[in-house]
GUGUMAR-197919 format. One line per 2 residues: number of its first residue (from 1); their letters; for each residue x negated, y negated, z negated of C-alpha. Coordinates in Angstrom, 3 decimals. Last residue first. Layout:
BEGIN
NUM) a) X/Y/Z ~ ... $
This chain:
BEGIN
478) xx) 31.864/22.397/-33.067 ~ 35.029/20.974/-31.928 $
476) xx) 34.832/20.881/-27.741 ~ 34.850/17.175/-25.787 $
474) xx) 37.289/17.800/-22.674 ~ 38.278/14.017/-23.161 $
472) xx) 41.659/13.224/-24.341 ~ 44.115/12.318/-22.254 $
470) xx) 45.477/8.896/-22.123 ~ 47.360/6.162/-24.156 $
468) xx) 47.097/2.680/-22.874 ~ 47.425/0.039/-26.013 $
466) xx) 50.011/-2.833/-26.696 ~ 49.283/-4.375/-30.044 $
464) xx) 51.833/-4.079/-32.290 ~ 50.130/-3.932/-35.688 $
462) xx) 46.374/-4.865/-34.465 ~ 44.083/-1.951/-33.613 $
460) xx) 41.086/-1.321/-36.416 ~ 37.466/-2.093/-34.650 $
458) xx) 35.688/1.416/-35.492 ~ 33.706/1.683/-38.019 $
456) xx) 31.016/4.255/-39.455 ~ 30.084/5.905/-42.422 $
454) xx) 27.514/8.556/-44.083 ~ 26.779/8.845/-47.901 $
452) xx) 23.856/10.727/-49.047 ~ 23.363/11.817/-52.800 $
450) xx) 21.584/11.289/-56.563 ~ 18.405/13.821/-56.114 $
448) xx) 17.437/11.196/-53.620 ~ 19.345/7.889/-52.529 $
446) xx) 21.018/8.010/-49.659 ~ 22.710/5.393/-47.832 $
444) xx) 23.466/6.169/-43.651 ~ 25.283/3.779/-41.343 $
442) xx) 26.408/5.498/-37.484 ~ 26.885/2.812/-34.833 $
440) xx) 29.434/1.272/-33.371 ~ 30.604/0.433/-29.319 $
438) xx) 32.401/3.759/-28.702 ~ 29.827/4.846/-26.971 $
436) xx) 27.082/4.851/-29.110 ~ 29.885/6.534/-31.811 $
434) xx) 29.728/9.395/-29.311 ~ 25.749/9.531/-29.282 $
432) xx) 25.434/8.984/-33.054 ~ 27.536/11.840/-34.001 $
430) xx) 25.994/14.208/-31.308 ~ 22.663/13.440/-32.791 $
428) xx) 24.306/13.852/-36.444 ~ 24.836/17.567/-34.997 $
426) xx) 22.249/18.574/-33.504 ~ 19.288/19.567/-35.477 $
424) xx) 19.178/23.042/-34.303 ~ 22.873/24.239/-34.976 $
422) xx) 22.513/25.119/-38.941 ~ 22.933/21.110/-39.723 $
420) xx) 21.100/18.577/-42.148 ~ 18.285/21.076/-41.427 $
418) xx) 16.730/20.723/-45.504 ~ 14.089/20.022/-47.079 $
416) xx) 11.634/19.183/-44.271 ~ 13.740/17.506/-42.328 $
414) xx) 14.714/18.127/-39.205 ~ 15.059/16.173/-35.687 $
412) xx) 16.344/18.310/-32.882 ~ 18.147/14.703/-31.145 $
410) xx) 17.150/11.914/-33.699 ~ 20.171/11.470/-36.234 $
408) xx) 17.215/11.833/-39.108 ~ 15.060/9.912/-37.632 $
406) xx) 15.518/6.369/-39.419 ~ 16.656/8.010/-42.573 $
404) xx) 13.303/10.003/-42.699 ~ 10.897/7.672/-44.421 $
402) xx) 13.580/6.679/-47.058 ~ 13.846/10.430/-47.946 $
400) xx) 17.257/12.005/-48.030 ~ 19.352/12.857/-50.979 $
398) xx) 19.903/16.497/-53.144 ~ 23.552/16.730/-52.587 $
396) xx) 26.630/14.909/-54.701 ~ 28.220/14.027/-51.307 $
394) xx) 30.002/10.697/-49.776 ~ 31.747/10.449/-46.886 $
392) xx) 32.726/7.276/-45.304 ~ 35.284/5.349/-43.018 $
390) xx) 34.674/2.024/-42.866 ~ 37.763/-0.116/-42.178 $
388) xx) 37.429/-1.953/-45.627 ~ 37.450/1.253/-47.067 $
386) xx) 38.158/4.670/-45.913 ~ 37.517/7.736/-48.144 $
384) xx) 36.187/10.976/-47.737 ~ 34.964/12.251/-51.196 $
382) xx) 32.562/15.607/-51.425 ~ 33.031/17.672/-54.926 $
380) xx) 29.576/19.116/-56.128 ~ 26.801/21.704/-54.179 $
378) xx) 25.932/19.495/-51.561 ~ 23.863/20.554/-48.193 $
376) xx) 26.786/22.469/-46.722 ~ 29.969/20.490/-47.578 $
374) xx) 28.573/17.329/-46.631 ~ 27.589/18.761/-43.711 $
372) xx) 30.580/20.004/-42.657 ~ 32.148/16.481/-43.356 $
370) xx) 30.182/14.597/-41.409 ~ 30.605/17.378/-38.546 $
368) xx) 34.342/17.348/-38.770 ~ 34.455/13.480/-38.913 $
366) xx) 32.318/12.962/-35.439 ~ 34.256/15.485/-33.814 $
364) xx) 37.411/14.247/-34.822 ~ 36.600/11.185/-33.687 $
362) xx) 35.417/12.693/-30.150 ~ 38.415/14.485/-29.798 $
360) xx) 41.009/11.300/-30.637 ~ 38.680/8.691/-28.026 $
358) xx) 39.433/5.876/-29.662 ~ 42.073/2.820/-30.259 $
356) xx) 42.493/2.537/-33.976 ~ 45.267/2.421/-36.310 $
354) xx) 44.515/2.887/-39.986 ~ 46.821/4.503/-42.309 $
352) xx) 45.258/3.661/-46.385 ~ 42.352/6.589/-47.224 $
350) xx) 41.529/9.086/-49.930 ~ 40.373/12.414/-49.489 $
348) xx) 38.755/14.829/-51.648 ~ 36.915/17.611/-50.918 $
346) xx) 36.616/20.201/-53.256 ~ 34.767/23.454/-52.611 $
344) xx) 35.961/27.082/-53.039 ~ 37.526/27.834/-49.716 $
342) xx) 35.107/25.870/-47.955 ~ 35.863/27.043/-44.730 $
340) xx) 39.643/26.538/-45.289 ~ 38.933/23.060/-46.678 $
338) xx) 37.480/21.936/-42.927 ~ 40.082/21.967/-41.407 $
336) xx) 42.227/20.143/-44.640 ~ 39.492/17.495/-44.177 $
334) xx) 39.892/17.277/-40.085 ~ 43.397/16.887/-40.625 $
332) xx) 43.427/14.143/-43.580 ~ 40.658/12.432/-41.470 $
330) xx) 42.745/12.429/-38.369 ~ 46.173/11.134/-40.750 $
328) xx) 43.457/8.209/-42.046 ~ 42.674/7.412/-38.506 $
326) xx) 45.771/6.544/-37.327 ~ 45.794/7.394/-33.526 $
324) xx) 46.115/5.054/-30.354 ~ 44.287/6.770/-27.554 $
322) xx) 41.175/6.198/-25.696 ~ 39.145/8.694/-23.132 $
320) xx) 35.606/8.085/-23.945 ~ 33.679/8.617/-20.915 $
318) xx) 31.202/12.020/-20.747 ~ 28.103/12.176/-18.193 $
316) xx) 26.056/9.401/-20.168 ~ 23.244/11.702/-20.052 $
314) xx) 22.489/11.980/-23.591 ~ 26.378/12.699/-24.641 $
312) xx) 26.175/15.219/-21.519 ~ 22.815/16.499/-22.908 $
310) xx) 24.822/16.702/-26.829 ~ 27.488/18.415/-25.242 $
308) xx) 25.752/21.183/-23.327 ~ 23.566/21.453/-26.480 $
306) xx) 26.512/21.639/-28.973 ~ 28.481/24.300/-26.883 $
304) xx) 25.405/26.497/-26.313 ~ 25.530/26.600/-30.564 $
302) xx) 29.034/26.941/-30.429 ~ 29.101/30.344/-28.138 $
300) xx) 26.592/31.956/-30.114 ~ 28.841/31.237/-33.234 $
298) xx) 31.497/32.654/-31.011 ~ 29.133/36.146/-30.465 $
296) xx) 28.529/36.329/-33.735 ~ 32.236/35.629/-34.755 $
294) xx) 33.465/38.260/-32.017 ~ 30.818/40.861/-33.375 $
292) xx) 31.575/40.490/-36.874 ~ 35.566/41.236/-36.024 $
290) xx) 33.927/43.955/-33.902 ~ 31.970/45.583/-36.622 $
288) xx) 35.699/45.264/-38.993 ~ 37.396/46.813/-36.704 $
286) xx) 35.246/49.893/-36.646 ~ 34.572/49.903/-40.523 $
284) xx) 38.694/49.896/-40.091 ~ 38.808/52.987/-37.989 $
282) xx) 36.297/54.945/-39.537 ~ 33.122/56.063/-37.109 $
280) xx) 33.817/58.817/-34.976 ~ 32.148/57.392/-32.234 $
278) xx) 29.227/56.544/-33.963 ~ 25.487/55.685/-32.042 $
276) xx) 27.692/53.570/-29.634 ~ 29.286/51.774/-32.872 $
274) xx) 25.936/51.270/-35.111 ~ 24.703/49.839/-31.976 $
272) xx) 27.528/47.618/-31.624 ~ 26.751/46.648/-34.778 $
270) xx) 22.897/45.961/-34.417 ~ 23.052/44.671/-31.276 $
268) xx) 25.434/41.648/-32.742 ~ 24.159/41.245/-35.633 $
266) xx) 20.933/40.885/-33.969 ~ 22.339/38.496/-31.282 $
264) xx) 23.938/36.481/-34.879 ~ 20.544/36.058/-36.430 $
262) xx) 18.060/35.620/-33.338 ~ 19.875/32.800/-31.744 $
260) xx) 19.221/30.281/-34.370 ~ 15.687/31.559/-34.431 $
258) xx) 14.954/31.026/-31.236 ~ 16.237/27.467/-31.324 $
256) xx) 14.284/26.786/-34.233 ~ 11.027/27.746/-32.491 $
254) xx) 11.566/26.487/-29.418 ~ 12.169/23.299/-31.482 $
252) xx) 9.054/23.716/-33.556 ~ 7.261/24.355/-30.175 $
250) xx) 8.652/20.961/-28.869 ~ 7.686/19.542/-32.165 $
248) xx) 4.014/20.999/-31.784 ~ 4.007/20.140/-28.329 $
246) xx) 5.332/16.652/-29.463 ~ 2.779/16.308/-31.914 $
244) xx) -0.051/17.560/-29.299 ~ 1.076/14.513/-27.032 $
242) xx) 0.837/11.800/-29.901 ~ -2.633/12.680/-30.843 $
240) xx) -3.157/11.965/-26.829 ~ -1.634/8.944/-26.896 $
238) xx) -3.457/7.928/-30.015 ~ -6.557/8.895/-28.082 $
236) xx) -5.491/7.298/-24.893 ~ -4.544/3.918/-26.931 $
234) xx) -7.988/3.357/-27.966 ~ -9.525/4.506/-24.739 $
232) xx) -7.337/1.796/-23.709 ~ -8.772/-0.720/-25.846 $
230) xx) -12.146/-0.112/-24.588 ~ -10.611/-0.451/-21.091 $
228) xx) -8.801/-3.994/-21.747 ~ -12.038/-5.132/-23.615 $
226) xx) -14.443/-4.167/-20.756 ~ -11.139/-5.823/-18.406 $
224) xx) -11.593/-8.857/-20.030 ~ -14.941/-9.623/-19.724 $
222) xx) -14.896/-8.589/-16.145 ~ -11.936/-11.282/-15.667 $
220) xx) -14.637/-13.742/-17.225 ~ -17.586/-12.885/-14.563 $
218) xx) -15.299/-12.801/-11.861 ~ -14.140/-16.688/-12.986 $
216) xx) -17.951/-17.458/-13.429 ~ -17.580/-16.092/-9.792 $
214) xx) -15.448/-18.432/-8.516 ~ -16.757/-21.345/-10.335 $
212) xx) -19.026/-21.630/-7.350 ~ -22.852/-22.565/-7.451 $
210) xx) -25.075/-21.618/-10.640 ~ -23.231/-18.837/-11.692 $
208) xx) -24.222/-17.971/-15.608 ~ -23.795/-14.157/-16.371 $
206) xx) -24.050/-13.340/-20.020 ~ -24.262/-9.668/-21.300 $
204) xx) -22.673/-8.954/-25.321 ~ -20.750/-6.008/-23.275 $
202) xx) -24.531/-4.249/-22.639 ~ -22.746/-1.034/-22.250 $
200) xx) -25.530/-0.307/-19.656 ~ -22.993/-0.497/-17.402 $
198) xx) -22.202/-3.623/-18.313 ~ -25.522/-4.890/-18.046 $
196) xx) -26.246/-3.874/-14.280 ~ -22.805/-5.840/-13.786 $
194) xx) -24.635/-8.696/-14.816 ~ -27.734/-8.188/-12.681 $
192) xx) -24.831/-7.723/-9.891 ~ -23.272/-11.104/-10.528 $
190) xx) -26.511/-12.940/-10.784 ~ -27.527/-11.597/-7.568 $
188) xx) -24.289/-12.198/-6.469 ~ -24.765/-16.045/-7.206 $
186) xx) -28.173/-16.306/-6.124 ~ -26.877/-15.132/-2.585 $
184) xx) -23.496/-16.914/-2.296 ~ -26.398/-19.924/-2.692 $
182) xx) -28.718/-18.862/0.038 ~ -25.447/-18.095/2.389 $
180) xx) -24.534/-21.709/1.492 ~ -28.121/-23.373/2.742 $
178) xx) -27.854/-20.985/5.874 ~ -23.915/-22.471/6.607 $
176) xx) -25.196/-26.352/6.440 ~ -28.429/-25.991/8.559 $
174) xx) -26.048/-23.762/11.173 ~ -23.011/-26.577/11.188 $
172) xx) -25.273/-29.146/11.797 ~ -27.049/-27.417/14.683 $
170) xx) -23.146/-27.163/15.821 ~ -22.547/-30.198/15.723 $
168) xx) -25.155/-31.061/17.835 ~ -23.980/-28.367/20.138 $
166) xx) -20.326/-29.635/19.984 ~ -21.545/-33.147/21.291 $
164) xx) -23.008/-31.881/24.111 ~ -20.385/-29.734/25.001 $
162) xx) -17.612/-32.707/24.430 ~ -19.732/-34.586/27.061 $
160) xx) -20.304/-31.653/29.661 ~ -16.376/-31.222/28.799 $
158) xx) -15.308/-35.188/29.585 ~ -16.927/-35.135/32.617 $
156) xx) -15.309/-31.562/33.559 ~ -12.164/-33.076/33.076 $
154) xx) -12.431/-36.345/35.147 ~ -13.524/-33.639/38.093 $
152) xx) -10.609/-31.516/37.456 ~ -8.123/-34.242/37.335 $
150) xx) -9.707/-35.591/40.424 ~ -9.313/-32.471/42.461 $
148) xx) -5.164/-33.212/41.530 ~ -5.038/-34.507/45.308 $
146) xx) -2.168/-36.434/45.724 ~ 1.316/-35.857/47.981 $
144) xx) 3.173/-38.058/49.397 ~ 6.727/-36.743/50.614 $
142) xx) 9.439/-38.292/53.008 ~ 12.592/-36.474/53.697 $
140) xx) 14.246/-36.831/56.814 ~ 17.836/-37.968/58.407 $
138) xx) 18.659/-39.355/61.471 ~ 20.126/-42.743/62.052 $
136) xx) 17.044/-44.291/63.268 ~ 15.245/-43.711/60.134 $
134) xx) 16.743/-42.232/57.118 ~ 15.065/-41.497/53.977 $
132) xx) 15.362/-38.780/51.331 ~ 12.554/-38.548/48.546 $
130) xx) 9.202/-36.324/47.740 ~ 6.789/-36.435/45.172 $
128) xx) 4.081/-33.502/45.645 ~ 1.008/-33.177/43.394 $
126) xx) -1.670/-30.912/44.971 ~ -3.800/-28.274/44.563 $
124) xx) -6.377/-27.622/47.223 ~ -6.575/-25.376/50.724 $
122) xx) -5.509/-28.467/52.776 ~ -2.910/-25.889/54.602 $
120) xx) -2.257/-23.157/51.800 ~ -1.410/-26.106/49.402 $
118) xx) -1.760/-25.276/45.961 ~ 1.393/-26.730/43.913 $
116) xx) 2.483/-29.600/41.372 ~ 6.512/-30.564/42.420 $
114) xx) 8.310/-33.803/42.465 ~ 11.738/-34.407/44.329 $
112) xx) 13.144/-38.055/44.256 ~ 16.677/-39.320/43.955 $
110) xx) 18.432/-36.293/43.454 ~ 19.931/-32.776/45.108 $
108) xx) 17.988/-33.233/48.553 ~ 15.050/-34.469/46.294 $
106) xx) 15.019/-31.375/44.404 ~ 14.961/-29.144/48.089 $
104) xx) 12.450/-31.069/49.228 ~ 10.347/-31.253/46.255 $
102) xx) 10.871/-27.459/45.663 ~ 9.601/-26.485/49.302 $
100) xx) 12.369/-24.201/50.931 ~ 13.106/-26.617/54.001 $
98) xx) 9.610/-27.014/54.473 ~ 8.799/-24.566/57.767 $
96) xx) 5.756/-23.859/58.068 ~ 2.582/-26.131/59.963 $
94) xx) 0.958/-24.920/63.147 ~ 2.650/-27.867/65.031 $
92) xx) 2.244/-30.846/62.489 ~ -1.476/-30.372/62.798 $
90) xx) -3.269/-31.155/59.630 ~ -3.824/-34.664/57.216 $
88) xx) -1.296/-37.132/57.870 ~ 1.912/-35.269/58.776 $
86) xx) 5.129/-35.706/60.741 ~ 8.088/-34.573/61.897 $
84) xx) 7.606/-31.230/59.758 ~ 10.452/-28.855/60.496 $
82) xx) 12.874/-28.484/57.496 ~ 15.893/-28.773/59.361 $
80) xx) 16.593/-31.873/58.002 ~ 13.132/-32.964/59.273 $
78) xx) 9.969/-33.571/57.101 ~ 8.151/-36.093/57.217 $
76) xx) 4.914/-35.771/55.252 ~ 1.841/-38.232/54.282 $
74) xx) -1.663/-37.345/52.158 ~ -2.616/-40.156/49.884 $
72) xx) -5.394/-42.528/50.387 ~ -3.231/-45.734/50.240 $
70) xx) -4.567/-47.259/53.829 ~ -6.177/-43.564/54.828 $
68) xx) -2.418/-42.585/54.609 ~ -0.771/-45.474/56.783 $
66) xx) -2.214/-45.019/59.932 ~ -1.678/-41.676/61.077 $
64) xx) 1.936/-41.665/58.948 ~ 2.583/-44.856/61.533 $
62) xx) 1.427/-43.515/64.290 ~ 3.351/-40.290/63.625 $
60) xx) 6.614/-42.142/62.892 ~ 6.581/-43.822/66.022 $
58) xx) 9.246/-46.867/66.254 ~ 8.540/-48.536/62.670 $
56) xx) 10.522/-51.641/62.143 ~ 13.333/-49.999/59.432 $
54) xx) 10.334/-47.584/58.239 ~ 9.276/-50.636/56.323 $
52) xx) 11.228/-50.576/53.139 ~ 10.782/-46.829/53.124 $
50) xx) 6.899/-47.060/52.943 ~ 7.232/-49.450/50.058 $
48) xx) 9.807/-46.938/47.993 ~ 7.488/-43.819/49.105 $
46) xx) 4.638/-46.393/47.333 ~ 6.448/-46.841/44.169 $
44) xx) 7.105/-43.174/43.547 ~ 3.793/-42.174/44.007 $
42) xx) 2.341/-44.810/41.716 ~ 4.787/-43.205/38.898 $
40) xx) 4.403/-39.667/39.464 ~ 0.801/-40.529/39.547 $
38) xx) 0.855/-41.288/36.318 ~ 2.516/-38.383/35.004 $
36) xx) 0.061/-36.259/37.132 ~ -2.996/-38.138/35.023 $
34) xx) -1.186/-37.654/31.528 ~ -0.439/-34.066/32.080 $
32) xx) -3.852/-33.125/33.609 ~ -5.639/-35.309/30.678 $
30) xx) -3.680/-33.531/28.020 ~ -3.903/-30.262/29.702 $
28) xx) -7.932/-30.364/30.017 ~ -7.786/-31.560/26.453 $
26) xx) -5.661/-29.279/24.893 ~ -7.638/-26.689/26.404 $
24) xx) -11.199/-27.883/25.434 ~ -10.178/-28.275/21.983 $
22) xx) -9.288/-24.537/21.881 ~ -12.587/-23.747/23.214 $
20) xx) -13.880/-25.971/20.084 ~ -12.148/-24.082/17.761 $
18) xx) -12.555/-21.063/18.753 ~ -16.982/-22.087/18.503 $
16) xx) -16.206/-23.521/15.008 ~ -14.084/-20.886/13.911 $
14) xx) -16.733/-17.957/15.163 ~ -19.582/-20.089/13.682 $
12) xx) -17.887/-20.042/9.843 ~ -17.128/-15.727/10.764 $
10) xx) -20.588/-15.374/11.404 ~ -21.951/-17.815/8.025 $
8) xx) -19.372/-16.115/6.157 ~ -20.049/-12.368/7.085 $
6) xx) -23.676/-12.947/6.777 ~ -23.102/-13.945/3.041 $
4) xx) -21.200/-11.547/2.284 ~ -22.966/-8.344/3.743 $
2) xx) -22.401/-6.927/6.712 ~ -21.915/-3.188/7.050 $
């Protein structure tokens, strides 16, 4: 493999050399263009001379013999019929047929013909101008041709020159690309002794380039990325302390899931245990095991309702599905609901009618679970009351933390005191997804041993503003 500096100095020659080869072209095509375009011209002028004498010529052989050494160009009549009537420079008799040459056939359609060709006769290329003329009443096409040797001997002049001058050059070029390989050499050596350092966790290491600002600008980017990696092992141990907390929370969910489902399945097995070991058992004990059954099983049933829900919520896979509704009648309904569960509890409402445009489910949703926890983690009377267009409920419970009102509506978050719901931390997730999408947001005050209070808004629906009614979204009451 070659190293940098070799690569340069090979690939610097390699331009230099393409380029002149290239230079060589263009000027071999330049010079053949320019010369033929010239001759164009001088041929033209002297079939115009020749024609203005054909009028006193009676042999047009003698007088093709003897004009062409006179202007040094090579002489053709051709007949109509595309036999050769004449020629200066080979026998007329062993010659083709011309009828098909492009000059003829061009100047048959225009005033003059021109074509650049080998000839298979003279055995050289040539440049062909041809033109129609009529002598004695008969009509023929007169063509001078050139020899384009000239071209090529003008050209390889001007190459032998262009060589010579390329070589010098190129001595130049050799001197000039040796003295910068020496100096791409210091600077890598000063690169790699650096590099040396580094890896020696010498970070305090200087590297001073003497030639190109290039690598100084190496050097500096190396600098960086030392601090860049240290400060990523940084960040991969706090990423890693931050891994094993989420398997530990992951494991605490597992765990909480587990044990929500543990209670009512053994209820469950253990009645209808109780009822295969039995069959004689009383008739009401027996109605009463399957009574406990059906609610174990349905509490089962709500839990598996709250995750589906609460991945849909996450997932964006459920679309509000707005109504016009008073709020304050909802609350009343999802308060009196929620009464019967609490039979000895008070809950007292107290809101003006409120028209909003929501989803009616989802609401009622949000309000039951606000309210059932409320109820659950409180021990005095709960108030639901709507102010201002806030709706809020308000408990006499034992508070929440500062520190955890941030994550307390995070999806299986706990605290430590308390679950803030018995369905694996899911319920003020839920609430905060559906009021996401609704275009609020759910506020939480608490101040500890004193209470918790938990509102939200929704924008309140002008009195006779026109809304769209529709179904409301398959969202189940948990």
């Amino acid at each position: 493999m070659l190293k940098i500096h070799h690569s340069f100095v090979l690939q610097f020659l390699g331009i230099f050399a393409l380029m002149g080869v290239i230079a060589s072209f263009v000027g071999y095509f330049t010079l053949k263009e320019s010369v033929i375009s010239d001759y164009e011209v001088r041929l033209k002028q002297e079939i115009g001379l020749i024609e203005s004498t054909l009028h006193y010529v009676p042999s047009l052989d003698a007088y093709i013999a003897e004009t062409a050494p006179r202007i040094g160009k090579r002489i053709t009549v051709i007949a109509s019929d595309g036999t050769v009537a004449a020629e200066s420079d080979a026998n007329r008799e062993e010659m083709e047929n011309h009828a098909n040459r492009e000059e003829v056939m061009a100047a048959a359609k225009g005033e003059f013909g021109q074509a650049v060709r080998f000839s298979h006769t003279i055995g050289i290329d040539f440049l062909y101008v041809a033109k129609r003329i009529v002598w004695q009443g008969r009509s023929y096409t007169l063509r001078i041709a050139v020899s384009l040797q000239k071209v090529l001997d003008d050209f390889y002049k001007l190459l032998y020159r262009l060589a010579g001058v390329l070589a010098l050059l190129l001595l130049v070029v050799v001197y000039l690309a040796v003295r910068m390989s020496r100096k791409i050499r210091y600077d890598i050596a000063q690169l790699s002794a650096y590099l040396e350092e580094i890896s020696d966790k010498n970070y305090k290491a200087v590297v001073k380039p003497r030639y190109f600002t290039e690598f100084l600008q190496i050097s500096l980017l190396l600098k960086n990325l030392v601090k860049k990696l240290a400060k990523r092992e940084r960040q991969k141990r706090k990423y890693t302390a931050r891994l094993r907390l989420i398997n530990k929370q992951r494991n605490d969910i597992l765990s909480a899931i587990s044990h929500e489902f543990k209670n009512p399945i053994a209820s469950i097995v253990g009645y209808a245990e109780t009822l295969h070991d039995d069959p004689e058992i009383d008739g009401r004990i027996r109605q009463r095991f399957l009574q406990k059954i059906t609610a174990n099983a349905q509490k089962i049933s709500t839990m598996l309702d709250r995750l589906s829900l609460s991945v849909k919520l996450e997932n964006n896979d459920l679309a509000p599905a707005k109504s016009r509704f008073d709020l304050c009648d909802l609350a009343t309904e999802c308060a009196n609901n929620i009464g019967k569960k609490y039979t000895d509890r008070t809950l007292d409402v107290s809101c003006p009618p409120s028209s909003v445009e929501a989803d009616r489910t989802m609401i009622d949703l949000v309000v039951t679970n606000l309210l059932d926890n409320a109820m659950k983690y409180s021990e005095g009377a709960v108030t639901l009351e709507i102010v201002d267009g806030m709706l809020w409920v308000h408990d006499r419970g034992i508070g929440i933390a500062a520190k955890e009102l941030d994550r307390i509506s995070s999806k299986f978050y706990r605290v430590d005191k308390n679950t803030w719901d018995n369905s694996m931390g899911l319920g003020l997730s839920i609430v905060s997804y559906i009021l996401a999408l609704h275009n609020t947001k759910l506020q939480i005050s608490s101040v500890e041993g004193e209470g918790s209070s938990f509102g939200f808004s929704l924008a309140p629906l002008l009195p006779g503003a026109a809304s769209d009614t529709a179904p409301a979204a398959d969202v189940p009451l948990l």
